[in-house]
N, C-alpha and C positions, 0 to 999 in steps of 0.2 A: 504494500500500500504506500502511494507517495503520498511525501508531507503536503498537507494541505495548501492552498494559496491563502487561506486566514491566519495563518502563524503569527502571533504580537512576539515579539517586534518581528520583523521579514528577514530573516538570516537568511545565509545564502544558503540552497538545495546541498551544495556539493558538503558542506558538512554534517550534514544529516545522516544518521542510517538508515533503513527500512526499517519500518512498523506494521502489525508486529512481526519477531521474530523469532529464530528456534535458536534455544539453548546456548548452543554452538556461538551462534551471532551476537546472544548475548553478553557470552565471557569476553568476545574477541573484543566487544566495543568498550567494557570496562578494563581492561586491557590496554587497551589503544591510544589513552588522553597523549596528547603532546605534551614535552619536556618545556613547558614555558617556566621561565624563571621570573620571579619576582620582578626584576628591572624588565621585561618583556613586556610588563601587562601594558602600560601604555599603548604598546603597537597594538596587544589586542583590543583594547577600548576603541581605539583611533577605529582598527576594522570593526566592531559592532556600532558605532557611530554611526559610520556608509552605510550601514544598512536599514538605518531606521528612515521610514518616509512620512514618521509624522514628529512636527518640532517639539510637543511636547512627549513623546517618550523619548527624546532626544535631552531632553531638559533632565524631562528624571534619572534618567544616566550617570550627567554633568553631574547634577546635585547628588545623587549618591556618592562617586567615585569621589571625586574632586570635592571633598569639605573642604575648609580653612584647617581643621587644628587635626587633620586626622594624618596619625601616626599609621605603618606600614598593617600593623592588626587591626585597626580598628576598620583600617581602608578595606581588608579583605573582608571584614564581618559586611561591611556595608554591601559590600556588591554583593557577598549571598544572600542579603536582607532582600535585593530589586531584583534578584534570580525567584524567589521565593515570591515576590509580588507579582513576575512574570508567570511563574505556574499558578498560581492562586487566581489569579484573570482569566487565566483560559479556563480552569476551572469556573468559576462562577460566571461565564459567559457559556458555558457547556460545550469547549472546544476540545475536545476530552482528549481526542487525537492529539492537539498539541502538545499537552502536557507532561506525555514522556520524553516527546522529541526534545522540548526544551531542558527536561531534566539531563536527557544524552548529550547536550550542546553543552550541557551547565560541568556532566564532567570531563567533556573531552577538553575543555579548557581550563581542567586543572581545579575547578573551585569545588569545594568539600562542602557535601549538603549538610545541614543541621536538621536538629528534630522538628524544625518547621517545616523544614522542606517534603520529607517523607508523608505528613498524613494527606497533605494534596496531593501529590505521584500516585497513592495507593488509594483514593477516591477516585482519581480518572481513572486507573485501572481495574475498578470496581465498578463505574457505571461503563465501561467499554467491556465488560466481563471475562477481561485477561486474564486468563489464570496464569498463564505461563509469563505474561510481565508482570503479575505481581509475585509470583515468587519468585522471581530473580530478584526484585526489588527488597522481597525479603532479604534474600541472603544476600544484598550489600548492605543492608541494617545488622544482621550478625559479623559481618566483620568489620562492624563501624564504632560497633558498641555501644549503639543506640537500641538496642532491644529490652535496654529497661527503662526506657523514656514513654508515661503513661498516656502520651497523644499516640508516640507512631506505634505502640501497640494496639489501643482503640482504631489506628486507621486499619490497620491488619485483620482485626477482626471483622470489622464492616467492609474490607474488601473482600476477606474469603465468603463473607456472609452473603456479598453480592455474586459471585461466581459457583454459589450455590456449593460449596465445600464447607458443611455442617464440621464437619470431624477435627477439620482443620482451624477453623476459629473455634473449636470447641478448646481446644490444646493451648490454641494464644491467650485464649480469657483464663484457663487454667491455672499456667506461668503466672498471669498477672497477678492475682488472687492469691495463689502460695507467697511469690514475693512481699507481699502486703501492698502492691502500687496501685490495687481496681479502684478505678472512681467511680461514679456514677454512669460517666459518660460509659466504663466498659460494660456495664452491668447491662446498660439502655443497647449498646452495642450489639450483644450477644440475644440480648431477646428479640431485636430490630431482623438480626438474622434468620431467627427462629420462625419470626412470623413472615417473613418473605416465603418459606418454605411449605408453610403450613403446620408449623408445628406444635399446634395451639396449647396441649398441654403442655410440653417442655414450658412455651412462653410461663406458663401457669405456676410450673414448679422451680422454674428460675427467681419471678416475682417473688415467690414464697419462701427461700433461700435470702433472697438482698434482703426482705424486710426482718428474717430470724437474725440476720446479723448481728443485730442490735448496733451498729456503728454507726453515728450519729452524721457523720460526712457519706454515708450510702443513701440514705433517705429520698425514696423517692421522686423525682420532679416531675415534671410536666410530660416529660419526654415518655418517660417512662409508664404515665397511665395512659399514655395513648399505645403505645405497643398493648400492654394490658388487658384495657378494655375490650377490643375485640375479639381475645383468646375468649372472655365471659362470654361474646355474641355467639360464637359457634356454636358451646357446648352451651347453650341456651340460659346459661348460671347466673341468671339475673340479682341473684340473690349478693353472691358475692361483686356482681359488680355494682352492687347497692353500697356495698362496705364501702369499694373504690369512690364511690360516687363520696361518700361520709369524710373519706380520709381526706379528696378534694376541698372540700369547704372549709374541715380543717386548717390544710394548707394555705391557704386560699390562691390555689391552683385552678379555684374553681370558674375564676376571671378569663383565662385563655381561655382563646376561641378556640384551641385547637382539643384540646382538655373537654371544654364543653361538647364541641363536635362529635368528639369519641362516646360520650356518655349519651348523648341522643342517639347516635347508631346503635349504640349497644341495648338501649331500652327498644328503641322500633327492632332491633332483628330478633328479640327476645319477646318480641309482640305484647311489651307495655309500651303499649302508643299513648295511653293516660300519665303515665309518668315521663315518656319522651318529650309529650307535648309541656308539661309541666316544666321542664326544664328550659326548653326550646323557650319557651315564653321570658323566663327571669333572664334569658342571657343578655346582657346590655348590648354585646359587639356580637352583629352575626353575619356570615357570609354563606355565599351560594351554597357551601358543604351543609352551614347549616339545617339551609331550608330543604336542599335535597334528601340529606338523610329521614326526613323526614314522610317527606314525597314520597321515598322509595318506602319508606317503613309501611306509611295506609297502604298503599300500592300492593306489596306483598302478602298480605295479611285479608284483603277484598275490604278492605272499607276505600270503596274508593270514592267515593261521595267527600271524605274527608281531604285524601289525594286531591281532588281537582277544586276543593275550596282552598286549597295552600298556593296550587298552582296559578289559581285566581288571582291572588292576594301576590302574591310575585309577579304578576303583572301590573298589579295597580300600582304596588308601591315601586316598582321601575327594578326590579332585580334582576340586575342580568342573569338570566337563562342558560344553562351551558348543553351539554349533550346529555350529561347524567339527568338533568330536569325532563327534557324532551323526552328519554326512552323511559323515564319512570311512566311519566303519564302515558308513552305511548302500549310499553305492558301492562299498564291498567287496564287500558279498553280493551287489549286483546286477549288477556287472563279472561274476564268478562264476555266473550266473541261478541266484543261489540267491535269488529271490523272495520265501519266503514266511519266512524269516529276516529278510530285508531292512525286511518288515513289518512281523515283530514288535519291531524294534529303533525303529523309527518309533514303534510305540506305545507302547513305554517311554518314547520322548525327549517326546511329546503327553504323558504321564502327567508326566513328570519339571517340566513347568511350562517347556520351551526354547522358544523358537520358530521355529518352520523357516522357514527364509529359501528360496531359489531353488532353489540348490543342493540342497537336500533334497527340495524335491518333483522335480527332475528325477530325481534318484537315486532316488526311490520310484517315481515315475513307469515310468523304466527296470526296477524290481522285475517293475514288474505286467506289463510289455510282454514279459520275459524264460519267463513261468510262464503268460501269457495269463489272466493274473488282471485281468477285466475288471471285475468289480464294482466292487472295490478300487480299479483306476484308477479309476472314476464316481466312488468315496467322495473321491479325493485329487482327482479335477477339481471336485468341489464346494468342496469345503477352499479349492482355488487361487481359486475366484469369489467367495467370501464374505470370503478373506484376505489377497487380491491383486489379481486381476484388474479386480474393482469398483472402488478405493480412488483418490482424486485424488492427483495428484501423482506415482503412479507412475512409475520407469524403463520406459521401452517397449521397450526393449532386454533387462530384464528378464523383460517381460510376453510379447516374443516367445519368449523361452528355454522360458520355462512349455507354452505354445501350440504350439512346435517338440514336445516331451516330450509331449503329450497327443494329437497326430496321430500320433507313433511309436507311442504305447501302444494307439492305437486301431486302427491298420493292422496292428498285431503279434497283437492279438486276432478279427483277422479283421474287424472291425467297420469295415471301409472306406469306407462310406457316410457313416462319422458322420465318419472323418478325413477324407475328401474335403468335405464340408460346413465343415469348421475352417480347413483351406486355403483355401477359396472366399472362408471371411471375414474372409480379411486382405486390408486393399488390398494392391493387386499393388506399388504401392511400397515397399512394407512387406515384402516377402518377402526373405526373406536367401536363403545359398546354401544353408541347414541346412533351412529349409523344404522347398524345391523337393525336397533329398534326400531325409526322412525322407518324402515322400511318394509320389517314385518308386520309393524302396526299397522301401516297402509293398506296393506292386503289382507290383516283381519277384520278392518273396522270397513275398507271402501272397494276391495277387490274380491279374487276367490281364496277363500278360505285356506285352499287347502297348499297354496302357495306361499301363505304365510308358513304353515309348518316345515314346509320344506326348505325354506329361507333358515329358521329356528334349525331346523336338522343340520345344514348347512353348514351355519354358525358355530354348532357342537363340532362338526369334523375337521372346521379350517384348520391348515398349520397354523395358522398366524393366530393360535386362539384368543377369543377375548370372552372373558367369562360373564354371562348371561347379568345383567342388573334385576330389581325385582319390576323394573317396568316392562322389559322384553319377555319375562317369564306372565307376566298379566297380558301381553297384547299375544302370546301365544296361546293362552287360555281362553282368550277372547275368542282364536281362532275356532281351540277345540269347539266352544257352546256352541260357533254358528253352524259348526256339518256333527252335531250332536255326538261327536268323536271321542265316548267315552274309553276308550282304552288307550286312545295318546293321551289324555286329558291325565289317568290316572300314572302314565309314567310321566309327566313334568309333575306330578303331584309327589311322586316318591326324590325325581329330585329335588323339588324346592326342600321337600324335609334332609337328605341329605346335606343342604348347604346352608339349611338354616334360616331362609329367608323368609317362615312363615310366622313365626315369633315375635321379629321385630320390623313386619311389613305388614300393616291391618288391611292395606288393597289387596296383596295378594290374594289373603286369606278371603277376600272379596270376590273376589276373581275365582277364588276354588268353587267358593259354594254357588257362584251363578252355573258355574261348566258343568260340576254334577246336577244343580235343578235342567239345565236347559238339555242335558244329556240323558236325562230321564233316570238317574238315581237322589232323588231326595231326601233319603237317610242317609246316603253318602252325605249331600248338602249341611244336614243337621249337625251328623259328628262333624264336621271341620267348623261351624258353629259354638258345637258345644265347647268345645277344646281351644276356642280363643282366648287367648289371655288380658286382649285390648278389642272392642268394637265399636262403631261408629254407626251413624244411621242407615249408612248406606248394607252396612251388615243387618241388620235386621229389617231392612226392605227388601233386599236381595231373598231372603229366607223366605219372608213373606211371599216374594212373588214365586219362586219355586212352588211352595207350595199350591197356588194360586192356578199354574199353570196342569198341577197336577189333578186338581180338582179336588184338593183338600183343605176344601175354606174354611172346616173349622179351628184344624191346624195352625192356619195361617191368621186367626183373629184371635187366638191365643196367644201366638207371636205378637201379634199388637195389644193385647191386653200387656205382655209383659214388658214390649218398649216402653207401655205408659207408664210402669212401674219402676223403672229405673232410671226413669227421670230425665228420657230423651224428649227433644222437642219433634211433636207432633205437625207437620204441614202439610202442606196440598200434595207433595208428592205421595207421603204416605198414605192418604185418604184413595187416593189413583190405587195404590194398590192394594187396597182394604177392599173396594167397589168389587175392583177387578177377579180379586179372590172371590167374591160375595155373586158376581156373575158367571165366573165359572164352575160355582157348585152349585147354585139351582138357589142362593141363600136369598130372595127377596125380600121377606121384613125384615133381616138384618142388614142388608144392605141399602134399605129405605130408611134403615132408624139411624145407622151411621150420617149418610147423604143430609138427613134432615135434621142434627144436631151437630154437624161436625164446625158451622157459623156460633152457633151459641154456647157450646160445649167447648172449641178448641181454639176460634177467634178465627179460622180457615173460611175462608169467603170463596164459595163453588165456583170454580171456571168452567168455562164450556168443553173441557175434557171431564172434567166432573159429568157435567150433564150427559156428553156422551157416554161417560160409563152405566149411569142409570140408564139409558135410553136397551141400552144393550141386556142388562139385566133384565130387564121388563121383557126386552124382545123376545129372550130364548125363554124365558117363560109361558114366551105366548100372549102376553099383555099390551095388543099392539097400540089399542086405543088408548088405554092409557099413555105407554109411550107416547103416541101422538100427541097427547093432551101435554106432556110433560115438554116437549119439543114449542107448542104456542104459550107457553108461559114461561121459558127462557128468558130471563132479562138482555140477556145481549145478542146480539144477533149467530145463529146457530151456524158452527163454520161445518165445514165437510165433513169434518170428522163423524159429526151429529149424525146427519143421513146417511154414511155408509152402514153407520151401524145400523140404524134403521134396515136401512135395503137390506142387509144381509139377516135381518132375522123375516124381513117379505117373504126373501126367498126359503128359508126353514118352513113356515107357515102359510106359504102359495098366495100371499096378500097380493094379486097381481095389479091391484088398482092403488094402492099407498106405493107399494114397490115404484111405479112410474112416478107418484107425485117426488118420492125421495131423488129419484132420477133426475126429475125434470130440476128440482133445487140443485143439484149438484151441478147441472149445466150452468143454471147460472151461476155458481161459482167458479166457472170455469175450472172443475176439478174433475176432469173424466179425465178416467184412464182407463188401462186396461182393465181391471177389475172391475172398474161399473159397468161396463159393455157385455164383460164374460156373467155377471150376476143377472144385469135385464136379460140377456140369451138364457142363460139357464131358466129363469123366470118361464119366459117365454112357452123357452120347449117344455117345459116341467104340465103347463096349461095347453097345450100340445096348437100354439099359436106361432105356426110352422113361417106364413109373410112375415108378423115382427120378428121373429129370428133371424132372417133371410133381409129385414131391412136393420137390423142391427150390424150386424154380419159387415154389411156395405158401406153402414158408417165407418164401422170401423177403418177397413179399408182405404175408404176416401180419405178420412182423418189419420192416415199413415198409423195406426196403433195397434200393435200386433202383438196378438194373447201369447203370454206365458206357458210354454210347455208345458205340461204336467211332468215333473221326473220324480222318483222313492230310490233313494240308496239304503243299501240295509249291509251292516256289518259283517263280514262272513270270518272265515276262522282266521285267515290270512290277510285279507286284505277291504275295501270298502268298494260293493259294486253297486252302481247307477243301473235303472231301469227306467224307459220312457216308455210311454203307450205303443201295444203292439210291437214292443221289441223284441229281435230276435236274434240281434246280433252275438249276445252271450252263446259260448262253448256249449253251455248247458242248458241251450235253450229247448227243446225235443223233451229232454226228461223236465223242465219246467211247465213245458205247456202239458206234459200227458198227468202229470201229480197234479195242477189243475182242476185238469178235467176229472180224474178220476175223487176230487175234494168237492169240486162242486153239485158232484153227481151222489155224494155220501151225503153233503148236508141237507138237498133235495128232498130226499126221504126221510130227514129227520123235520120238513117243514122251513126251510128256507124259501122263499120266491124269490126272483132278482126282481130287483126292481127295475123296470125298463125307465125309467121315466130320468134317469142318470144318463143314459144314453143318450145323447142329445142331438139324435137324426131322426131325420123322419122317414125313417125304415120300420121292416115289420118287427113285432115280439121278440120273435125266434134270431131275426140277426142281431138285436137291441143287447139279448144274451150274449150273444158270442162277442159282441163288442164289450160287454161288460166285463168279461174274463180276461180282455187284454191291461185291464187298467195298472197302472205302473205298480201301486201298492200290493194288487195280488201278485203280479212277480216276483216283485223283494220276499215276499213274506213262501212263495214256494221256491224259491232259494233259500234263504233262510234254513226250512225247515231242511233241505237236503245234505246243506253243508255242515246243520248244527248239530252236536250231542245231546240226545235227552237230557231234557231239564233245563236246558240253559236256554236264557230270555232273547229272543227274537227280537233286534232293534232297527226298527224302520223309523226313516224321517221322511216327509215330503214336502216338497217345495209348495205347493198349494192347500187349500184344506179338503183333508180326506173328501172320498165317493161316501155318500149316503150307502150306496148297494155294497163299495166296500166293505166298510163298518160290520153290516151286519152279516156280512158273510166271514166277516174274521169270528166275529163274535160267536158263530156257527162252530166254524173251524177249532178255537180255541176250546171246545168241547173235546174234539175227538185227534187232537195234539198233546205232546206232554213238555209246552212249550207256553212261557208267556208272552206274547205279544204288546211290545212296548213299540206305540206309535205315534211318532210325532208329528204336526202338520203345521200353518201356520197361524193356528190359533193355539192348538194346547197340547196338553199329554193324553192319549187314550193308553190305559192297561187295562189290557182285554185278557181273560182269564176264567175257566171254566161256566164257558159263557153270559160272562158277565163284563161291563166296562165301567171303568171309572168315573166314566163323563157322566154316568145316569141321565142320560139326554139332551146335556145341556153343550152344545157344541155347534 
């Protein structure tokens, strides 16, 4: 590296060495000074003169060397006194490069540095993160015999502390300390180190060391409760940094801003914003840190109502704003996915002249990924290439953080081709554990399924291993619930126990018991329940709605008697799945006496998912009118949600004339989709009203909206196979379709009729059957029984909700099998079982 063109004063190149150097280069140059003799120095002044181009460091010079009364020693302390002024300049101008040069220039010309000289040489080689020029710098301090001078050892240690050699400034504070020479300043030093690194306890038990001292010159200052304070912020030890806070006022340490500053981070990160704010208030002097720490504290914590009264309020009174302000607020909105806030606040801080560093594009990033504002992400992933990504010198650590944020935003916009492309283009050594997540997350939460596990599988085989977090372990469980994938599901469950992450991970433990409800073992769900150590509401919603989904509502309002007994807060969410348990077991006065007390009883004010849960309950009761009735006295206007439920309990009950009014509202909400079209058809055919099938049919069509498959994958011993209607593409398809036949023809004579009326053609009887026999679920389920061992439970999923005629031809089936059938569809659990089902009708 050549000496820079900023060098104070401009010596000439040709005396300079290279920077930096190896070993070698180093000895040669302390090695090398010229043989200048006392009576020489003038020539050399005369040449450092020439080279100065500004008249006052030209002065200072003059005035250093050339006093009136200065004798031949005092003349040499002088000139190392303006060598020393020289390095300390570049130093505090951040010319960092210079600073050795000048130190090399200082001794090839003979002049002997002092203990002034070393603690600035060993700060620019500590913010340049030279290790290899600071221990050479070292060992010309061991043989200067300056090693027991307690500045250049404090410099030594906050230089190794800066080059990240823990072991090594552990060794120099050591020396210090046995000698009896530590100050303050090394004490502040070594912990200054400590917390660069992350080493929040050591910082902890160092603090607690100086102050056992008892030596009355170690007492801590200012300096030192800022390193401090936010070892307390990590390990959340709000308590002890109360003391800290005690011992300040004491002191009255408690006037620094910078003292103060640290004690408001450390109450907001420790999530007393009552006591931050507290503080924050009485401070006399406060700056941008102040009010940030702040900012960021509501921000993190979701009171961001408070967040953006601060950020208010630093606009009014005129605070300059920096980037930390700008991405507080802008992670406010998108913690909240409130997106397109989140945006606009970005383009005020682009208008306001800031510039977004990392953290703000993740945070924006995160906006877009929240609202599926995909364009927006494209606009901020160009920002990020033009204003990062491209740029030399870059952090790569940084650049993976941007690249992690632009595969979530792209996976969350559905756009999975382009996030799988952005993965692809990291080397594989390169991938952290936040990778691997946000990209398996993508594909269980917005893709297929079954490609998140095999990304997770992946992940387990790479060389380059990076061992799973408990968030990658949840977005793989997420996967299992969605393809009801009870047997991957239970081996990530053996290992989250092997590694321990169930203990002290309450999502996880969230995450288990959804995968076993949604994968149809709910006592599975229970014991991993039972066995938590910590729970949350989401854990006893989660239970709930397993149970809910299984058609065990009284279970499941037991589970809510007892959340209300432990003193968790009850809200709308909960009440969603109280209803919902309460409709999928047939439980109408209890689910009417919840609905109608849960305003006055809980202070929960019904929203129109509320409503629509009622509506649904009623329907599959069969109460349509009433539902109806319950739909015109809605206080707010009834959204979609309202009338699909409706429509789908028309169609259980052949309402064919509500059926079309719930239609025709749904048009005007411009909410058709597939499903309202394939329910009026069903409708239709079911009334055997063959023109509206044939004119539904066509809207469809016209309206480009094309029905969902019907597919049933069912678990076999080996692996998980898919069946679509009339398939026949399976090996074993011949002995599928003759066990069948030969099943359907046994439960005949036990009093089965098909129901043709599922058929949804307008063919005769006789084909109506034979089309009824191909439907996807009786395939899974005569697979099933071919592959499986007596006894063992049959697990079928389907993508649509079950055939009427299926149902009750399992339900037949499950008679004369020694097999339970566990059927999932997409409303709920059937377990069909010596011909009986779980749903008792209500499906």
């Amino acid at each position: 590296m050549l000496v820079p063109s900023s060098l104070p004063p401009k010596l000439s190149e040709t005396t300079l060495l290279h920077f930096p150097f190896k070993s070698t280069c180093f000895l040669a140059f302390f090695s090398s000074s010229t043989s200048l003799l006392r009576a020489s120095v003038p020539s050399s002044f005369a040449h450092l003169l020439r080279q100065c181009k500004s008249c006052i460091k030209a002065k200072l010079i003059v005035t250093g060397v050339f006093s009136a009364s200065a004798d031949p020693t005092t003349w040499s302390s002088q000139v190392v006194f303006w060598w020393n002024n020289l390095i300390k300049r570049s130093v505090i101008l951040r010319h960092h490069v210079t600073a050795p040069a000048l130190f090399r220039e200082m001794l090839r010309l003979n002049w002997n540095p002092d203990g002034y000289t070393y603690p600035y040489v060993l700060k620019a080689c500590g913010e340049l993160q030279s290790l290899l020029c600071g221990e050479s710098v070292h060992a010309l301090i061991l043989t200067s015999g300056l090693d027991s001078n307690v500045f250049v050892c404090n410099g030594l240690i906050a230089m190794y502390g800066k080059c990240g050699m823990l072991g090594h400034a552990r060794q120099v504070f050591g020396e210090t300390v046995v000698r009896g020479i530590a100050d303050v300043i090394s004490w502040n030093s070594m912990a200054a180190a400590y917390v660069q690194k992350d080493e929040d306890r050591k910082v902890l038990n160092l603090f607690d060391s100086m102050v056992s001292s008892n030596n009355f010159e170690l007492r801590p200052d200012a300096v030192s409760l800022v390193n401090v304070l936010p070892a307390c912020a990590s390990f959340g030890a709000w308590k002890r940094g109360k003391q800290l806070h005690g011992y300040a006022i004491r002191r009255c340490l408690y006037e620094d801003v910078f003292v103060g500053n640290a004690i408001v981070d450390m109450y907001a990160k420790c999530k007393r914003l009552d006591d931050a704010n507290k503080v924050f208030e009485r401070m006399e002097v406060k700056d941008v840190v102040s009010w940030n720490a702040l900012v960021t504290g509501y921000s993190q914590i979701g009171q961001f109502d408070e967040a953006l009264g601060l950020f208010k309020r630093m606009r009014e009174e005129k605070i300059e704003l920096n980037v930390v302000t700008w991405s507080a607020v802008i992670a406010g909105y998108a913690q909240r996915d409130l997106g397109y806030e989140a945006l606009d606040v970005f383009k005020e801080m682009m208008l306001s002249g800031a510039e977004p560093n990392v953290i703000t594009l993740v945070s924006v990033l995160s906006g877009c990924a929240a609202i599926g504002a995909l364009l927006q992400g494209k606009e901020t992933h160009c920002y990020a290439i033009k204003r990062m990504l491209s740029l030399e010198g870059r952090n790569p650590e940084e650049d993976l953080m941007v690249i992690n944020a632009l595969i979530d935003m792209y996976a969350k916009c559905k756009e999975l081709k382009i996030a799988q492309t952005m993965f692809d283009s990291i080397d594989r050594r390169d991938r952290n554990v936040v990778t691997w997540t946000v990209m398996i997350g993508g594909y269980a939460q917005h893709g297929d399924a079954n490609d998140a596990l095999e990304l997770f599988s992946a992940m387990l085989k790479d060389e380059y291993f990076v061992i799973p977090n408990a968030y990658t372990i949840s977005c793989a469980l997420v996967a299992c619930a969605r393809l009801s994938s009870l047997k991957i599901g239970r081996q990530i469950h053996a290992y989250v126990l092997r590694q321990g992450y169930e203990p002290t991970m309450v999502f996880v433990a969230n995450c288990l018991i959804d995968m076993y409800a949604k994968s149809g073992d709910a006592d599975a769900a229970r014991i991993v329940f039972d066995n938590m150590s910590q729970r949350n509401t989401v854990s006893w919603t989660s239970l709930m709605t397993g149970y809910g989904m299984h058609g065990r509502g009284a279970e499941a309002l037991q589970i809510f008697d007892e959340m209300r007994g432990a003193g968790f807060p009850i809200d709308g969410v909960t009440f969603l799945v109280v209803l919902y348990a309460c409709s999928h077991s047939g439980m109408v006065d209890q689910g009417m006496n919840y609905f109608n007390n849960m305003k006055g009883d809980f202070g929960v004010v019904p929203g129109a998912e509320h409503y629509a849960c009622i509506v649904d309950l009623l329907g599959r009761a069969g109460q349509l009118d009433e539902a109806m009735k319950l739909i015109e006295d809605i206080p707010m206007e009834p959204t979609s949600v309202v009338w699909v439920a409706l429509l789908s309990a028309c169609r259980v009950h052949k309402n064919v004339d509500l059926a079309e009014h719930a239609a025709a509202k749904l048009s005007e909400l411009e909410s058709d989709n597939d499903g309202t079209y394939t329910l009026m058809s069903n409708i239709y055919a079911n009334a055997r009203r063959w023109k509206d099938v044939a004119r539904v049919r066509s809207l469809m069509k016209h309206s480009g909206i094309r029905k969902r498959p019907g597919c049933s994958w069912v678990q076999g011993k080996k692996e998980t196979v898919t069946f679509f209607v009339g398939d026949r593409s399976h090996p074993m398809s011949e002995k599928i379709y003759n066990l069948l036949e030969d099943l359907i023809h046994r439960i005949k004579a036990m009093g089965y009729i098909p129901e043709t009326s599922f058929a949804l053609h307008d063919v005769d009887d006789e084909e109506k059957g034979d089309l009824l026999v191909e439907h996807s679920e009786k395939l899974a389920l005569a697979y099933g029984i071919l592959t499986s061992a007596p006894g063992v439970p049959i697990r079928i999923t389907k993508n649509l909700r079950v055939c009427g005629d299926c149902h009750t031809a399992m339900t037949y089936i499950s008679k004369i099998i020694e097999h339970e059938i566990i059927l999932r569809d997409s409303s709920r659990f059937h377990h069909i079982k010596n011909g009986s089902c779980s749903c008792r009708g209500f499906w």
